[in-house]
LUMMI-916828 format. One record per residue (C-alpha): residue number from 1; residue in one letter; y, z, x. Coordinates in steps of 0.5 Angstrom, whole numbers, plus 500, padded with zeros to 3 digits. Layout:
# LUMMI-916828
NUM | A | Y | Z | X
...
This chain:
# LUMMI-916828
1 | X | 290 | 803 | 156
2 | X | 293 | 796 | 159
3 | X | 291 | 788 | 159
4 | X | 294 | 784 | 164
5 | X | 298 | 778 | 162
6 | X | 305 | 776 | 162
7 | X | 311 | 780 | 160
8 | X | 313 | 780 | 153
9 | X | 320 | 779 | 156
10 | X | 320 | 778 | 163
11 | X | 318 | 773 | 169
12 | X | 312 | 769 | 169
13 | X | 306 | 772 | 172
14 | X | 307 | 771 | 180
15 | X | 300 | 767 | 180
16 | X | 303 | 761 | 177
17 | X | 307 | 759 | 183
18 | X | 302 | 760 | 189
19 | X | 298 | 756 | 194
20 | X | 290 | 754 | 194
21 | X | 290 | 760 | 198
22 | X | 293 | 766 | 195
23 | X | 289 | 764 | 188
24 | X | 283 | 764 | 192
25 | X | 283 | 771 | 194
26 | X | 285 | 774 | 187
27 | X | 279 | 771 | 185
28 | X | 275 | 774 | 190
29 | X | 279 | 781 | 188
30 | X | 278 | 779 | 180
31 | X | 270 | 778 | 182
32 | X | 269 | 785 | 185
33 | X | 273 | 789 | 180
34 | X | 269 | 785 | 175
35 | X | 262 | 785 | 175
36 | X | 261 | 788 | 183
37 | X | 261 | 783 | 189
38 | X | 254 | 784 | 192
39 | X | 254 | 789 | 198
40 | X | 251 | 789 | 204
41 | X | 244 | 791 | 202
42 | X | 245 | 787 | 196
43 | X | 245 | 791 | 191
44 | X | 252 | 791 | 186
45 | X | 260 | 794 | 189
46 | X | 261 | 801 | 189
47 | X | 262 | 805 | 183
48 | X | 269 | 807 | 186
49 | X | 271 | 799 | 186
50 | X | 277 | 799 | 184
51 | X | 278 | 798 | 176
52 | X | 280 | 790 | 174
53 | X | 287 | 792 | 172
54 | X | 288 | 796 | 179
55 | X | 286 | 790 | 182
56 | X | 290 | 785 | 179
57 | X | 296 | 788 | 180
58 | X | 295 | 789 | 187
59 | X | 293 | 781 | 186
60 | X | 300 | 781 | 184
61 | X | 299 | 779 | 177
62 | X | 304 | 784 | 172
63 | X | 301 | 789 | 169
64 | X | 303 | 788 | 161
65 | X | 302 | 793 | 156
66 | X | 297 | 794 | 151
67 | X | 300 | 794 | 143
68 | X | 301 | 800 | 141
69 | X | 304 | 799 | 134
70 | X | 306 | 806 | 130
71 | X | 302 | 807 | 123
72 | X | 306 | 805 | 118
73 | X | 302 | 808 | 113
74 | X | 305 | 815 | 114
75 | X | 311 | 813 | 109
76 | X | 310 | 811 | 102
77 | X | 316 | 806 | 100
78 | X | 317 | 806 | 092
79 | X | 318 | 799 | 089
80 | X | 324 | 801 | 085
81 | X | 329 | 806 | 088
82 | X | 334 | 808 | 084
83 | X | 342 | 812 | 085
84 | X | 341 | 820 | 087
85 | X | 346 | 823 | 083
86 | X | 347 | 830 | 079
87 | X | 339 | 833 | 084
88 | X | 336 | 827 | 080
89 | X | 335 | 820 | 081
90 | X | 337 | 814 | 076
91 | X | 337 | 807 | 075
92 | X | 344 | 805 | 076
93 | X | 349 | 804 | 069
94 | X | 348 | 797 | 069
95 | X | 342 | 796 | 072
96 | X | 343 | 792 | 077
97 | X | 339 | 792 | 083
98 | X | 339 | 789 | 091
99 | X | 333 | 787 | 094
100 | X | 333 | 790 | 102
101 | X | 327 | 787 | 107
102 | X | 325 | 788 | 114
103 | X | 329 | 784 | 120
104 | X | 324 | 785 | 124
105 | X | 319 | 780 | 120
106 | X | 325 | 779 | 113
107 | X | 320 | 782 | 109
108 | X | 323 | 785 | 102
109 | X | 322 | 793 | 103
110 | X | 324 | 795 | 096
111 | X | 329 | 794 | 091
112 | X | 335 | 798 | 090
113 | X | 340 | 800 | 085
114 | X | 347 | 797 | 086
115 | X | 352 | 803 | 084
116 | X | 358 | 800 | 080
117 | X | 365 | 805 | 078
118 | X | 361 | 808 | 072
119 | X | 356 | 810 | 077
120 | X | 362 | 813 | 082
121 | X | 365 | 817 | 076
122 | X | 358 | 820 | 075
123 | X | 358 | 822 | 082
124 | X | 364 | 825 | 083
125 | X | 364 | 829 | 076
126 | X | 358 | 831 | 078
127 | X | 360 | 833 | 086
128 | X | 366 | 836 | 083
129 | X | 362 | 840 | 078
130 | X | 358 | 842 | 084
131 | X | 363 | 845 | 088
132 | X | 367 | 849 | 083
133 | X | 363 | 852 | 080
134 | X | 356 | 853 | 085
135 | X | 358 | 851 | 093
136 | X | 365 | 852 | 093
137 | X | 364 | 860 | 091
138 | X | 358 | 860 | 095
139 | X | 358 | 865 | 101
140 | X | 357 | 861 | 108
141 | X | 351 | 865 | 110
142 | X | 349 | 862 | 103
143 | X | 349 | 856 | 104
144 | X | 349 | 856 | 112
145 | X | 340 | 856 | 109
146 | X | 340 | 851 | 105
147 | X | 342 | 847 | 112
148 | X | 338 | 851 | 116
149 | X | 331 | 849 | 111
150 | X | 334 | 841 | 111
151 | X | 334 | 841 | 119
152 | X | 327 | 845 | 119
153 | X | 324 | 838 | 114
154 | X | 327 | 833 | 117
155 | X | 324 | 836 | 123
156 | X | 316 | 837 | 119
157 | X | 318 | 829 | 116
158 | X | 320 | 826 | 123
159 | X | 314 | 821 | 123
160 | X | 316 | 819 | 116
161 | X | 323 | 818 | 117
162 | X | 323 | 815 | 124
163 | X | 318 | 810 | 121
164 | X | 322 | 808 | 115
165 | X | 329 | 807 | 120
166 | X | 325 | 803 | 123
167 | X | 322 | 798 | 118
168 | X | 328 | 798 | 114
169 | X | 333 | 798 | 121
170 | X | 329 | 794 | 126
171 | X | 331 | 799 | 131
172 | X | 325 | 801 | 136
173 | X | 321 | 806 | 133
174 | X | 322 | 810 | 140
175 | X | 329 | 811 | 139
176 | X | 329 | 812 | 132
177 | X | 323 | 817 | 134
178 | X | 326 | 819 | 140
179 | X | 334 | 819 | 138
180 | X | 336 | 819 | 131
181 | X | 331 | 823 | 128
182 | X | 332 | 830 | 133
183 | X | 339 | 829 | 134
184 | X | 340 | 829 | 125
185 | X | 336 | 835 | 125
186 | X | 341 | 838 | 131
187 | X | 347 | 836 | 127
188 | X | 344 | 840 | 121
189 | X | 342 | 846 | 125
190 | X | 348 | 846 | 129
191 | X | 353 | 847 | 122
192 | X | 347 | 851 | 119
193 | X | 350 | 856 | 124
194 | X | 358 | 854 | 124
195 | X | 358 | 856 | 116
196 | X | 359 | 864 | 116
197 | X | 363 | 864 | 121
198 | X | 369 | 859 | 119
199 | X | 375 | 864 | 121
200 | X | 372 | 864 | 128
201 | X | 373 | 858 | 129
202 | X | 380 | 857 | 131
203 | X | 383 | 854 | 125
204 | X | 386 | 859 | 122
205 | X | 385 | 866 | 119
206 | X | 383 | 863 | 112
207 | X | 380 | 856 | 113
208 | X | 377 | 852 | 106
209 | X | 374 | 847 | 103
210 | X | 377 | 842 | 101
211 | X | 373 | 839 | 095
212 | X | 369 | 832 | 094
213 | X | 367 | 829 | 100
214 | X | 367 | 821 | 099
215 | X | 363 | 818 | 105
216 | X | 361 | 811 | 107
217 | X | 356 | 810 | 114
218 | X | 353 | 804 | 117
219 | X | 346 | 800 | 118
220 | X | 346 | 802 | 126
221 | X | 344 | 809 | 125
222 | X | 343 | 810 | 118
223 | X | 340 | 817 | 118
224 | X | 344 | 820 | 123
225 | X | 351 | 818 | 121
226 | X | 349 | 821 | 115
227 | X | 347 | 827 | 118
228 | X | 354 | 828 | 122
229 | X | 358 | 826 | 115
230 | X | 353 | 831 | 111
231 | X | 352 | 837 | 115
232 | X | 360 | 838 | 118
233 | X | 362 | 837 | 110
234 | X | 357 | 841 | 107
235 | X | 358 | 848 | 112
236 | X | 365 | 848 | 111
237 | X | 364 | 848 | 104
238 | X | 365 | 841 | 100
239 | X | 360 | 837 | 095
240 | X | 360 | 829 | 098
241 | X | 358 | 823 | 095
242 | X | 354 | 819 | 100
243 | X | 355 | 811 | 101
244 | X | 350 | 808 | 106
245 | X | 350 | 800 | 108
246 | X | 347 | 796 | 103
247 | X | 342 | 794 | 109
248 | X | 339 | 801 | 111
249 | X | 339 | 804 | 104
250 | X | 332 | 807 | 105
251 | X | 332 | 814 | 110
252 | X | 339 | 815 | 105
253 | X | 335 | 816 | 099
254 | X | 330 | 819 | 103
255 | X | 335 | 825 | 105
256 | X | 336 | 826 | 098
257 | X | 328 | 827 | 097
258 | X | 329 | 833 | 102
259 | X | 335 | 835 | 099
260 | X | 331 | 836 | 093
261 | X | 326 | 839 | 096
262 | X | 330 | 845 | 100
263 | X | 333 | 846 | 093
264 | X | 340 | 844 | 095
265 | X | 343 | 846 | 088
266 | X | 345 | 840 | 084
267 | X | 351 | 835 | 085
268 | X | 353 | 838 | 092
269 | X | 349 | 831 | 094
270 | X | 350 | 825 | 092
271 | X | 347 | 818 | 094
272 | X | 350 | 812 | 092
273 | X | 347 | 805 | 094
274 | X | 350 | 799 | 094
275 | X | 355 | 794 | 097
276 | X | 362 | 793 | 100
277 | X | 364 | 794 | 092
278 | X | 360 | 800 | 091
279 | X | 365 | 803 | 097
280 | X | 371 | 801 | 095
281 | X | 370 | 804 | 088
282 | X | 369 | 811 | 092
283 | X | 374 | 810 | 096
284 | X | 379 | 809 | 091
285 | X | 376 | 814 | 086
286 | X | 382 | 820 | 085
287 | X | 378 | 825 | 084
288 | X | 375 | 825 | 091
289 | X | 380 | 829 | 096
290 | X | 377 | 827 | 103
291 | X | 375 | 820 | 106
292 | X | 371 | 820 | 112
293 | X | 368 | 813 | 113
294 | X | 365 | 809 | 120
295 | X | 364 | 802 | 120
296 | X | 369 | 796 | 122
297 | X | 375 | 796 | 124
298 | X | 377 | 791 | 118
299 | X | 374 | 794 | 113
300 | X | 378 | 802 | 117
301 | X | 384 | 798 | 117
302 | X | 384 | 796 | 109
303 | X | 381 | 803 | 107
304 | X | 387 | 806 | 111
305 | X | 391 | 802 | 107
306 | X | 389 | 804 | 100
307 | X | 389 | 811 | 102
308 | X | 396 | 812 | 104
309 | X | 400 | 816 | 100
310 | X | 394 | 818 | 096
311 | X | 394 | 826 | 098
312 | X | 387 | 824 | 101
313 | X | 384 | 827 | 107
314 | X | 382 | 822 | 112
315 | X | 378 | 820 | 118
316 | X | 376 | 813 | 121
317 | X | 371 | 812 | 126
318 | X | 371 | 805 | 128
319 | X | 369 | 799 | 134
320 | X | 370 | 798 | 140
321 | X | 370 | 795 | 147
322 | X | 368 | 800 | 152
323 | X | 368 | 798 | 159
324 | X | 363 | 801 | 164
325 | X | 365 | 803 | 170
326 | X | 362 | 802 | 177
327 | X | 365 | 803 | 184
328 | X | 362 | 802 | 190
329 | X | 359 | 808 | 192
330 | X | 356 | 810 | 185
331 | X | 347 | 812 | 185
332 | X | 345 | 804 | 184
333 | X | 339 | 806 | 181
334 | X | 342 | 811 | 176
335 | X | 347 | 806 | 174
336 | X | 343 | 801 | 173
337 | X | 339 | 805 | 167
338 | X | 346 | 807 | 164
339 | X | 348 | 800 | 164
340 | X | 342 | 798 | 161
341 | X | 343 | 804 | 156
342 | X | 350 | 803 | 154
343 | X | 349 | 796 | 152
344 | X | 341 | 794 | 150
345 | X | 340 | 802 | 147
346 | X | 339 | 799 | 140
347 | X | 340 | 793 | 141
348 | X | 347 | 793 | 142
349 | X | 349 | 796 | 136
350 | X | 353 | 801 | 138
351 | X | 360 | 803 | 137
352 | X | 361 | 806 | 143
353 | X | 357 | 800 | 148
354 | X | 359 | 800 | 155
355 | X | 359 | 792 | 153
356 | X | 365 | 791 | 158
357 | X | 361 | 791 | 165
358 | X | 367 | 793 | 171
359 | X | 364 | 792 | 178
360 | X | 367 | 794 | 185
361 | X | 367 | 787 | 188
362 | X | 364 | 788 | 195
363 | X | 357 | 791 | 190
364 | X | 358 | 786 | 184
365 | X | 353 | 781 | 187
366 | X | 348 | 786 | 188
367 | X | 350 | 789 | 181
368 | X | 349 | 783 | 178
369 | X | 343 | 782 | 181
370 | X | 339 | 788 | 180
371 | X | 340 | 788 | 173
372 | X | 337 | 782 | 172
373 | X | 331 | 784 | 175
374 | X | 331 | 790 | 170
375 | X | 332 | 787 | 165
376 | X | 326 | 783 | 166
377 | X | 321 | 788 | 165
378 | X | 325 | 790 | 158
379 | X | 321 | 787 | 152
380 | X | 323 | 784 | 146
381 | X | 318 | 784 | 140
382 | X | 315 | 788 | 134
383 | X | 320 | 794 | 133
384 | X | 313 | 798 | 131
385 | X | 311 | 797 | 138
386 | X | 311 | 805 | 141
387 | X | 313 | 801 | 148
388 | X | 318 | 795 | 145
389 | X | 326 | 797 | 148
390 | X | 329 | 791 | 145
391 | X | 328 | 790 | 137
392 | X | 331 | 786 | 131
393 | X | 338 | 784 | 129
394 | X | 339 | 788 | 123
395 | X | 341 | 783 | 119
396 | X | 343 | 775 | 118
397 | X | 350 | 776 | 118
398 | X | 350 | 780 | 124
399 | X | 345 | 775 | 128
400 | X | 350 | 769 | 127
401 | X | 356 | 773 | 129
402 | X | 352 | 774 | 136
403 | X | 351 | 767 | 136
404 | X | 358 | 765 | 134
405 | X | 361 | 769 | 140
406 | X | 355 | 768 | 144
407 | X | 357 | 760 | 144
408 | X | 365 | 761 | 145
409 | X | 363 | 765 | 151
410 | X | 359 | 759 | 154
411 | X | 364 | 754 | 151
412 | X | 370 | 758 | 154
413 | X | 366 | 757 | 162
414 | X | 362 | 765 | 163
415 | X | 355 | 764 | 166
416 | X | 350 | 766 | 161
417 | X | 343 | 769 | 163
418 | X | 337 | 772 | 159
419 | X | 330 | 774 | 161
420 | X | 325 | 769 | 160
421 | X | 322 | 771 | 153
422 | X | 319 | 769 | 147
423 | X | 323 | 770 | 141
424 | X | 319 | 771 | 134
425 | X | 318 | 766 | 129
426 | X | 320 | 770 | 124
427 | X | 326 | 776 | 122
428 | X | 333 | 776 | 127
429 | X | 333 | 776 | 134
430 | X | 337 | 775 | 140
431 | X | 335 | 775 | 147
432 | X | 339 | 781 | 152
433 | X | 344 | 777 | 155
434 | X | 349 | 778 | 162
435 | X | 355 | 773 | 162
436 | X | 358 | 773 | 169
437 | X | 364 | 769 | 171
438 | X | 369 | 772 | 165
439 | X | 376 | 773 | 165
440 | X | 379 | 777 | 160
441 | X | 382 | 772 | 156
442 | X | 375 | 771 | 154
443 | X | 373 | 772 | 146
444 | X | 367 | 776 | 150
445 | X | 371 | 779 | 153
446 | X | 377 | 781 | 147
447 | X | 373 | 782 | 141
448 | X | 367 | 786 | 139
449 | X | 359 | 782 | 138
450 | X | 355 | 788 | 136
451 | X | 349 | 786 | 140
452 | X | 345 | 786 | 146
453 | X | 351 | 782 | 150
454 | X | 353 | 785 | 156
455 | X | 361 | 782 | 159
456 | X | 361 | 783 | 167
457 | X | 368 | 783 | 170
458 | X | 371 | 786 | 177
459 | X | 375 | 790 | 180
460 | X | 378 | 791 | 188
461 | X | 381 | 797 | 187
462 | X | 381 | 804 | 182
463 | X | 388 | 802 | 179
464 | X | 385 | 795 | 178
465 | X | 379 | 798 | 174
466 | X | 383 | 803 | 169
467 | X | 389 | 796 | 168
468 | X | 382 | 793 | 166
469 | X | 378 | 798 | 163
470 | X | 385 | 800 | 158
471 | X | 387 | 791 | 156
472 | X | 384 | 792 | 149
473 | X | 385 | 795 | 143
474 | X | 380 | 800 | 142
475 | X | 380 | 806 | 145
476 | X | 373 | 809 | 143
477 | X | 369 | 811 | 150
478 | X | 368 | 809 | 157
479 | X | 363 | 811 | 163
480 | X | 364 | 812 | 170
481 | X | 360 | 811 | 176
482 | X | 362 | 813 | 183
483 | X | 358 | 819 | 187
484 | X | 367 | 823 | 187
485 | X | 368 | 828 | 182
486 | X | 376 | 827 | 184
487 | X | 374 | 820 | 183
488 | X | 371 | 821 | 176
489 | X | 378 | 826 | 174
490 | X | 383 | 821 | 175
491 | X | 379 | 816 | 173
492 | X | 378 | 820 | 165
493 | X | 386 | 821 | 165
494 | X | 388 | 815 | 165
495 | X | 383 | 810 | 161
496 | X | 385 | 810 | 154
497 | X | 378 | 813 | 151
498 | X | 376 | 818 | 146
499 | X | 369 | 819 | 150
500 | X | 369 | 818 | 158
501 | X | 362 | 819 | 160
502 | X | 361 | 821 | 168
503 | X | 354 | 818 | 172
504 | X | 351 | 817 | 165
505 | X | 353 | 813 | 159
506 | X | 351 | 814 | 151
507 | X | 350 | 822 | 152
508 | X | 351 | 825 | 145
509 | X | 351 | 833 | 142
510 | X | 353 | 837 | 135
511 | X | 357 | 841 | 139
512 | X | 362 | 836 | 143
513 | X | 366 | 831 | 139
514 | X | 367 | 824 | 139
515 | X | 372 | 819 | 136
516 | X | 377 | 814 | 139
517 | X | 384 | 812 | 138
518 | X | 389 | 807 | 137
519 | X | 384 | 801 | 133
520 | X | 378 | 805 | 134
521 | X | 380 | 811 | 129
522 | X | 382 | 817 | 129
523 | X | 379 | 824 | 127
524 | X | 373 | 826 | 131
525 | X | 366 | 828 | 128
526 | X | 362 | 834 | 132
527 | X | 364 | 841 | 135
528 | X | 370 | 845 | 131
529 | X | 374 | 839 | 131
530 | X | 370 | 837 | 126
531 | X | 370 | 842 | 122
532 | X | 378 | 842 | 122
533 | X | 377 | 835 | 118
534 | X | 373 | 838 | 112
535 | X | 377 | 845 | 112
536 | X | 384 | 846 | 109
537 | X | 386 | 850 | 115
């Protein structure tokens, strides 16, 4: 069903500007949609007049979107969550709880137990209690059906977690319906299928667990990371003890409901909630073999440290600066969509965002210009909203950081251009933003903003693209766009990046690893590659 009116995030309607004459015919249009203009024997309009909404938009008024909000019913959410530790949940050691809130409208969802270190000693007890004695001697193809069984519930509960990721995240419940949600479930399928099958692999004739596994994962994509950190782990053998973002700890504890559910004996999952301590205590806990962590490159930076010389296994997946680019010949329409998706998907909170917009100068005009045109018809709103593209900022943390770039971009002379939208009175939001005119020097330019800001830059020549592209610390993805395979191969060899994309942007699977290098990590996360990271192989 539609309703006709203006934009949730866009132009205004097209009649406000016009002359007496085009006003007077929209109303005539109206008037014979509406209650049928007379015709010639004087009875009313035809029964195949035209519907009002067809009418209208031939009258040139926007169509607009009728609300269509996800039930929210569909998930419980308890008051009081406690930590899931040895297949039961409990209240932390000490107590302690947090409150966690919707970013959408900062109402609080429910409070959580904050695990202290006595929480993290009975975690790891009970992980390596788990591993020695139950999942470490289990047979791969043992194991491989408790994955399977996970993989089939998240898939039978979708409804229920893509509503929950959403209230608790403030993604729009499309993606998480779309997106998260199947590719977790894919993840789980596609290690259920590795687990017996580990020799063949590549890695050597006898690949093993490596023991307990401590993992700690973001808010951007809370149920997903946790499928690519759980799953690799599991199939290869090892017990983890799970560390979600204190923001986004809700779909982690229900993950741990399913995994009672599908019978996952005791202590080979563990969830542990909680804050920037909670995942230091872990990290530096000496009964946990192997550290997986993905987050920011600070935080990459100081666990790195703590880990060194410890004997630990350990990957780091962090930020950074993709630039996406764009030659002269490339499919406009389609790189359009690829721009928009590599940036404003989740609400620019993605490591691998193409936030970097290279553009061949002979198209950067036309470019620019179409892709403010495409932005216009997003809307911004009510992330429970089924036709909502852009929802809420996670946090008020994150909000600032975006404004505090945003305004350095501003003072340091990039032109700034949103959409016309009404942003809500309540929660955390942020208008998706192009700044045009920036060099490279630019804050906007250099440092990561996490958010729906987009970055354009130009270039004149193939070599000039890669000199740009490679000027920045990171080296996590990058996209191309151009209608030339040979193009596109030597473009892949020479930009520093873990992922290169071709004529699309954003595309992930189990079965192909990602990961960066230099400041955005190292180790990769999918395909056997990461397996090799659980496996003393």
């Amino acid at each position: 069903l539609v309703a006709v009116g203006r934009p949730a995030c866009g132009p205004k309607a097209a009649c406000e500007n016009d002359d007496g004459n085009d006003a007077e015919r929209r109303e005539a249009l109206l008037m014979q949609a509406g209650k049928g203009a007379p015709d010639a024997g004087g009875g009313r309009a035809r029964a195949d007049a035209p519907s009002t909404e067809v009418t209208k938009h031939a009258a040139g008024i926007p169509w607009e979107y009728a609300p269509a909000p996800e039930a929210r019913g569909i998930v419980t959410i308890a008051p009081e969550y406690g930590l899931f530790i040895g297949g039961q949940f409990a209240p932390a050691a000490d107590g302690r709880l947090f409150a966690t809130v919707n970013p959408a409208t900062e109402e609080p969802l429910a409070q959580v137990a904050e695990a202290g270190a006595a929480d993290v000693d009975r975690a790891i007890a009970a992980a390596r209690a788990a591993f020695d004695d139950v999942w470490g001697p289990m047979p791969g193809a043992e194991r491989a059906k408790y994955l399977y069984r996970i993989a089939r519930i998240l898939q039978e509960r979708a409804r229920e977690f893509a509503v929950l990721e959403t209230l608790d995240n403030g993604k729009p419940i499309k993606e998480s319906r779309d997106v998260d949600v199947p590719l977790a479930a894919a993840h789980f399928f596609y290690h259920a299928g590795w687990a017996d099958k580990l020799e063949h692999a590549g890695l050597g004739p006898d690949p093993r667990p490596l023991g307990v596994a401590g993992q700690v994962i973001p808010w951007n994509f809370p149920l997903l990371m946790a499928a690519w950190k759980l799953a690799p782990a599991l199939a290869a053998g090892n017990t983890c003890v799970l560390k979600p973002a204190e923001t986004t700890p809700l779909t982690a504890l229900l993950l741990a409901e399913v995994c009672q559910q599908a019978g996952l004996p005791p202590g080979v999952v563990n969830v542990l909630t909680g804050a920037g301590q909670t995942g230091a205590a872990l990290v530096a806990h000496p009964g946990v073999n192997k550290i997986a962590f993905t987050g920011s490159t600070e935080v990459g930076k100081q666990i790195a440290a703590v880990v060194a010389g410890t004997g630990k296994r350990l990957t780091l997946e962090l930020g950074g600066k993709a630039a996406n680019v764009i030659f002269d010949d490339a499919p406009v329409d389609q790189a359009i969509e690829g721009i928009v998706n590599g940036i404003f998907f989740n609400q620019g909170h993605v490591c691998c965002a193409g936030s970097r917009l290279l553009v061949q100068e002979s198209v950067a005009d036309a470019i620019t210009e179409r892709l403010r045109s495409r932005l216009s018809t997003l809307r911004l709103g009510d992330p429970m909203d089924k036709n909502t593209d852009i929802g809420a900022i996670n946090s008020r943390q994150q909000l600032d950081k975006i404004q505090e770039l945003s305004a350095a971009g501003d003072a340091e002379g990039a032109q700034r251009w949103s959409p016309s939208c009404e942003l809500p009175k309540r929660g955390f939001w942020f208008a998706p933003t192009i700044f045009t005119g920036v060099s490279q020097s630019y804050r906007i330019a250099r440092e990561e903003i996490f958010g729906p800001v987009l970055s354009v830059l130009t270039f004149r020549t193939p070599e000039e693209a890669v000199t740009k592209a490679n000027n920045t610390p990171y080296g996590l993805s990058a996209g191309v766009w151009t209608e030339k395979g040979s193009r596109i191969l030597w473009m892949a060899q020479r930009l520093r990046a873990g992922v290169v994309w071709a004529n699309t942007y954003n595309r992930f699977d189990p079965a192909s690893p990602f990961g960066g290098y230099r400041e955005s990590g190292f180790g990769r996360e999918g395909g056997r590659q990461g397996l090799a990271a659980y496996l003393d192989a």
